[in-house]
C-alpha positions in Angstrom: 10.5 34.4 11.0 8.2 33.2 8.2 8.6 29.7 7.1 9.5 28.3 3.8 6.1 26.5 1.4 8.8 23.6 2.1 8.7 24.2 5.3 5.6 24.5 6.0 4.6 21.3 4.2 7.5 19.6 5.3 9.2 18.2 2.4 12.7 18.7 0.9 13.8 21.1 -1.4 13.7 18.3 -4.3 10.8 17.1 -3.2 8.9 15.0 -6.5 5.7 16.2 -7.6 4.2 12.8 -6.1 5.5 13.0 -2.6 4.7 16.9 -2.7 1.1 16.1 -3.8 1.1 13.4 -0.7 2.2 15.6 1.7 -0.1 18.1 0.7 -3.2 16.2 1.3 -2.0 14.9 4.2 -2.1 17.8 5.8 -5.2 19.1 4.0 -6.9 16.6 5.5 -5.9 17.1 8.7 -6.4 21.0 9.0 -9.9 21.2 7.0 -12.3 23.6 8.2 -15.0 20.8 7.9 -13.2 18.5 10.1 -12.5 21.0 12.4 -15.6 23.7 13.0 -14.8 26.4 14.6 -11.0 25.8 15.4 -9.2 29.0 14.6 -6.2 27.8 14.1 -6.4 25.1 12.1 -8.2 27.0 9.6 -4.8 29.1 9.2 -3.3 26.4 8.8 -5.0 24.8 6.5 -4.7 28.6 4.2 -1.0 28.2 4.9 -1.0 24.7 3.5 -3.1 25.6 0.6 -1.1 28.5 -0.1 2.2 26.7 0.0 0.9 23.9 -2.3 -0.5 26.3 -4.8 3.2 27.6 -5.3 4.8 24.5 -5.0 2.8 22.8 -7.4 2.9 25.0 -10.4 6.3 24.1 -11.8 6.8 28.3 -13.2 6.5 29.3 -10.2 8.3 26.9 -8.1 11.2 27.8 -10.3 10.9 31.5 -9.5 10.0 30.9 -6.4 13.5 28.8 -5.8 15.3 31.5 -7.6 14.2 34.6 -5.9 12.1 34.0 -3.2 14.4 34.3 0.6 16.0 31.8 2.7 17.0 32.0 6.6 15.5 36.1 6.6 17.7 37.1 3.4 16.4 39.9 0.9 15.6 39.1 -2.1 18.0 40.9 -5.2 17.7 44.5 -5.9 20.2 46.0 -3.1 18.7 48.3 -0.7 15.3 48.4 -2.5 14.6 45.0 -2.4 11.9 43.4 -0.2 11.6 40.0 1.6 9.6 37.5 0.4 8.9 35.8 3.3 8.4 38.5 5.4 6.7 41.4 3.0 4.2 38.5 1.6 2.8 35.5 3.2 3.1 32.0 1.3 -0.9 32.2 0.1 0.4 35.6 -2.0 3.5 34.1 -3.4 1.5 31.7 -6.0 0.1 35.1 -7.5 3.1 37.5 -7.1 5.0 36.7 -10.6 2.1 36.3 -12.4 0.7 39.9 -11.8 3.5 41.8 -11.4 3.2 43.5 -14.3 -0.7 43.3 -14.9 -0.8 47.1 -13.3 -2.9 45.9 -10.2 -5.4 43.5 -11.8 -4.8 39.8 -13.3 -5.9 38.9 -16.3 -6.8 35.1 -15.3 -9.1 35.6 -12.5 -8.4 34.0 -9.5 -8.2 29.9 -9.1 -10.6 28.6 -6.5 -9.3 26.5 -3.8 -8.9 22.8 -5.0 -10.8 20.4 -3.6 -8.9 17.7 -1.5 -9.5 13.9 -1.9 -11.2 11.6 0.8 -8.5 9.5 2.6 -8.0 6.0 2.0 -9.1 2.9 4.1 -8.1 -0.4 5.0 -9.8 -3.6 5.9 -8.7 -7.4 6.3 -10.7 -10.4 5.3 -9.2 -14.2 6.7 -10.0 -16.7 4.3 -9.8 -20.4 4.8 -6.8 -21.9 2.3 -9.6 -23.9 0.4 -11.5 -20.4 0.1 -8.8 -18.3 -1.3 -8.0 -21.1 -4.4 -11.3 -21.0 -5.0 -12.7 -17.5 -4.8 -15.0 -15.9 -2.8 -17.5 -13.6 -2.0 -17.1 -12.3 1.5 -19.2 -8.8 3.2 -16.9 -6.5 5.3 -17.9 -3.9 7.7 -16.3 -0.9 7.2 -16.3 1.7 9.8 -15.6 5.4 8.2 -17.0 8.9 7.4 -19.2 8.8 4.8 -22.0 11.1 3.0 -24.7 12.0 5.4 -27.9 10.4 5.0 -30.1 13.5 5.7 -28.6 16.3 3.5 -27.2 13.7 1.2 -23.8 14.9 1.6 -24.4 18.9 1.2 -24.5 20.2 4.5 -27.5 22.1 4.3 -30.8 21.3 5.8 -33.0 19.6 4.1 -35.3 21.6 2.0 -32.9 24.2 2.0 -29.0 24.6 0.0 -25.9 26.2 -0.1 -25.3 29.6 -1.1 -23.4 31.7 -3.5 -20.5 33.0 -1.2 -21.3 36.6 -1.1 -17.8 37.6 0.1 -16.2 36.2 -2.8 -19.1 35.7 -5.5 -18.6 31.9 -5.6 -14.8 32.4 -7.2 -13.2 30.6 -3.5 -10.5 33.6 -3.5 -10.8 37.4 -3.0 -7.7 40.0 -4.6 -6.6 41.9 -2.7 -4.6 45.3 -4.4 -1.4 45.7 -3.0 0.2 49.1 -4.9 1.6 47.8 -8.4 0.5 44.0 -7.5 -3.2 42.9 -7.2 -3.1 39.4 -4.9 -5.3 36.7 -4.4 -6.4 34.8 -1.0 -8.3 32.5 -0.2 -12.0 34.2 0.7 -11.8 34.1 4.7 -15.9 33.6 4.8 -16.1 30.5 2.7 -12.6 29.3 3.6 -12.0 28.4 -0.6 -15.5 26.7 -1.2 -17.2 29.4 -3.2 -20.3 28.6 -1.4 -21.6 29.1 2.5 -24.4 27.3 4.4 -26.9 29.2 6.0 -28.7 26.4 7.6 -26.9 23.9 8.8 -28.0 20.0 8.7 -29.0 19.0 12.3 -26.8 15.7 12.2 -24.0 16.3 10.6 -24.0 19.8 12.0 -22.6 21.3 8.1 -19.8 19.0 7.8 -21.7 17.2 5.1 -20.5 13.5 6.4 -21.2 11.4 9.6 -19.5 8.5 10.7 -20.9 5.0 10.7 -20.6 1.7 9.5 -21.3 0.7 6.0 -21.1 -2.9 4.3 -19.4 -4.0 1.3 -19.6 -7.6 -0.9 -15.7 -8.1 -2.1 -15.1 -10.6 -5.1 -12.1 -12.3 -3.9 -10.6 -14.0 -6.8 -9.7 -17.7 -7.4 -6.0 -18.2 -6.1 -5.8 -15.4 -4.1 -2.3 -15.2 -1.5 -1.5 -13.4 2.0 -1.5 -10.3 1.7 -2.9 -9.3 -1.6 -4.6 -6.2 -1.5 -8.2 -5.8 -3.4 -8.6 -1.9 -4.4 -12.4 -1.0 -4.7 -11.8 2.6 -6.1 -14.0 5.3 -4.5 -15.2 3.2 -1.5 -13.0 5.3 1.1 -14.3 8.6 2.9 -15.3 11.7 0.4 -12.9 14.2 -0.5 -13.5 17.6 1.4 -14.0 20.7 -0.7 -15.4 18.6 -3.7 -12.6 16.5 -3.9 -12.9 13.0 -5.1 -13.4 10.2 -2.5 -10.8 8.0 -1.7 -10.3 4.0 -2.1 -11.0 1.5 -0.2 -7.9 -1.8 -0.2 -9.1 -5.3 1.2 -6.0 -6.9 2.2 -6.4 -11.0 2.6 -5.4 -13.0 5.2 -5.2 -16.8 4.2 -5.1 -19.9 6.6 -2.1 -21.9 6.6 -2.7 -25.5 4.7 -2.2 -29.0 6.5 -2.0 -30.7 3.4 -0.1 -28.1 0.5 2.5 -25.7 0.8 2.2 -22.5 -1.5 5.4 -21.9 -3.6 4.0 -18.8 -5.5 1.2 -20.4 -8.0 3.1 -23.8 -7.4 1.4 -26.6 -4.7 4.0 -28.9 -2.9 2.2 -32.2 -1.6 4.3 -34.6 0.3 3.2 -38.1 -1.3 4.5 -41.1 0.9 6.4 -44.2 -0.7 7.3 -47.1 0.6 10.8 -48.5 0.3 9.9 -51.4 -2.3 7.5 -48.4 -4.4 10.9 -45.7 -4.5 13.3 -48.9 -5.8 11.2 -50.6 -8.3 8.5 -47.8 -9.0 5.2 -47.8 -9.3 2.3 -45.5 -9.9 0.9 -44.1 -6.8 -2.6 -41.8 -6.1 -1.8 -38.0 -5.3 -4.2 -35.6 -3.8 -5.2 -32.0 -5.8 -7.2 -29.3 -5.7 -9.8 -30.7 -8.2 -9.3 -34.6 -6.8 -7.3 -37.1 -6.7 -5.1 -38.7 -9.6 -2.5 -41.1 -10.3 1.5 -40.5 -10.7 4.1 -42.9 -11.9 7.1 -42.9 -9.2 10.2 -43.5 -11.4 12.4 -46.7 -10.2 15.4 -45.8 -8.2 13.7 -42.6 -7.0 15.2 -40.8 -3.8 13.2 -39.3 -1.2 12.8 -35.8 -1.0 12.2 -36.2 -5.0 10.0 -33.5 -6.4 7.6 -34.9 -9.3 6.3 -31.9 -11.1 2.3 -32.3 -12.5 1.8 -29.1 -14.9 -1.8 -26.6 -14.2 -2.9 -29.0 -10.7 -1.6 -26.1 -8.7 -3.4 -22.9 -7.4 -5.1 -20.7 -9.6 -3.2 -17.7 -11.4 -5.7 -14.4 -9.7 -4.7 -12.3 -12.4 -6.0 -15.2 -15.3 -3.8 -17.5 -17.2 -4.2 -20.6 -15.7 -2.7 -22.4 -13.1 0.2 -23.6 -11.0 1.8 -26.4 -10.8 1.4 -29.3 -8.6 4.8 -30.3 -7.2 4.5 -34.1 -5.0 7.6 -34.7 -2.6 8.6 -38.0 -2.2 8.4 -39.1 1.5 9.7 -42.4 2.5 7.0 -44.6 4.8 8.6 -46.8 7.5 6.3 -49.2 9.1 6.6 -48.7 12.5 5.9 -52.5 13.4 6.3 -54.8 10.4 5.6 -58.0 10.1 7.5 -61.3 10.6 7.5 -61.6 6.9 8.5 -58.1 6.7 11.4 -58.3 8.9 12.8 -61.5 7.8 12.3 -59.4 4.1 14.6 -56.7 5.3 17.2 -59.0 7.3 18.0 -60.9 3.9 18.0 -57.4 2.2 20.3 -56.0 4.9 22.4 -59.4 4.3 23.1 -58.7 0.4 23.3 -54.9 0.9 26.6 -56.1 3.2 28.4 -57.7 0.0 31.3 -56.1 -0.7 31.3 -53.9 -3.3 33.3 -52.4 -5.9 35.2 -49.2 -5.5 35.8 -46.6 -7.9 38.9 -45.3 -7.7 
């Protein structure tokens, strides 16, 4: 039993136009002729994924498509007389069937060549020092991929020599086929959709048109830049197949953990030690930042675990406006041996803290 264009694509019934176009060059990509030379069968089913897509994607006749066309072996309407659509036609014919039904075995259009399908995307990570990422950087990645190939520039063809006019097809990708009252299109079986044929192969990439190997990019990371962002460099992923487009290439960052700041978004947290005398009577103490140091009055009576907030001496905004916010966390310091002075300090401290005291009912 023939299956579905949902089926064979495998998406839902409701599928959205993005997901459908997803899926599609998913498996486009997989099934390629020029990924796979010579295998047989993934060349049908590559044709059975174009096929399916072309119908799928053309909302007219999707619709018609979802309102005639046969589910689980059923006829389509028209009693006795009527014929199967999945069984009478194959899912590359369906796109064309409506729209030359009546055309009295030609189409006016033409047929549509086979789209092209775009290059896939690919991923790289770059680890940045903390001090790096607020500041920007420019860092070189190796990326390992298919890409153009360097002796026939990408064509396929040996040099000094180029692709041909498909003679099966005349360059159109597709090839009608008359079928009674209905004139069909498929895609041309010599070509495989491309409207062109190579004669001459290149000797290294063997017609494929792309080699794999290891190419170097420079990537501007940008001031104030966080785990995980990820840098698109459109058209810096492996070429499309068929004259599709190429696809992108995302650098995703990896930052180094800070000893001195914790990252709150934009914001900088700083723990900035006290001592006990400083957080009662306050005083102005010296804070580090990301440009230097400068000075911060502590207010009197302040607790520790206070946050002091100092406006733009955080990180860097990567997407421009500015900066974060500094934000210094007071932390008590506790000498860990003071000094007799110290001590006998403390003891007369500990001796008035004793005092009764009043209660507030």
């Amino acid at each position: 039993m023939a299956k579905s264009p949902y089926e064979i694509l495998g998406v839902p019934k409701n599928v959205s136009d993005a997901d459908l176009k997803k899926a599609y060059r998913k498996l486009a990509r997989k099934y390629h002729p020029d990924k796979n030379p010579g295998d047989s069968d993934a060349e049908e089913r590559f044709k059975e994924v174009q096929g399916a897509y072309d119908l799928l994607s053309d909302p007219d006749k999707r619709r018609q498509f979802d309102t005639f066309g046969a589910t689980n072996g059923r006829t389509a309407p028209g009693g006795p007389g009527g014929f199967n659509f999945q069984s009478d036609f194959n899912v590359t014919d369906l796109g064309d069937l409506f729209g030359g039904i009546f055309s009295s075995g030609s189409r006016s259009g033409g047929a549509r060549a086979q789209q092209g399908v775009r290059g896939g995307d690919i991923e790289a990570t770059v680890s940045l020092s903390f001090e790096d990422a607020l500041r920007g950087a420019e860092v070189k990645i190796p990326i390992e991929g298919e890409f153009p190939c360097r002796t026939c520039s990408g064509s396929g063809a040996k040099p000094g020599t180029a692709p041909k006019v498909c003679p099966e097809c005349h360059g159109r990708g597709v090839i009608a086929q008359s079928q009674g009252l209905f004139a069909l299109s498929t895609t041309c079986p010599r070509c495989h959709g491309a409207g062109t044929i190579i004669e001459e192969p290149c000797p290294t990439c063997r017609g494929a048109g792309r080699e794999r190997r290891t190419k170097r990019y420079t990537v501007k990371i940008p001031a104030g830049a966080k785990d995980g962002m990820r840098i698109r460099l459109k058209g810096k992923g492996e070429p499309g197949f068929g004259g599709g487009p190429p696809g992108d290439l995302y650098v995703v960052t990896r930052v180094e953990r800070s000893s001195l700041y914790e990252r709150r978004g934009d914001d900088l947290v700083v723990d900035v030690p006290v001592t006990y005398t400083e957080a009662v009577l306050g005083a102005t103490v010296e804070v580090p930042t990301p440009e230097g140091p400068i000075s911060l009055k502590v207010p009197a009576g302040s607790e520790p675990g206070k946050l002091l907030r100092i406006r733009g001496r955080g990180a860097p905004k990567p997407k421009g406006g500015g900066h974060g916010d500094l934000l210094a966390r007071l932390k008590l310091a506790v000498p860990k041996k003071p000094t007799k002075a110290e001590r006998e300090l403390v003891e007369q401290l500990a001796k008035v803290e004793k005092n009764p005291r009043e209660v507030v009912g």
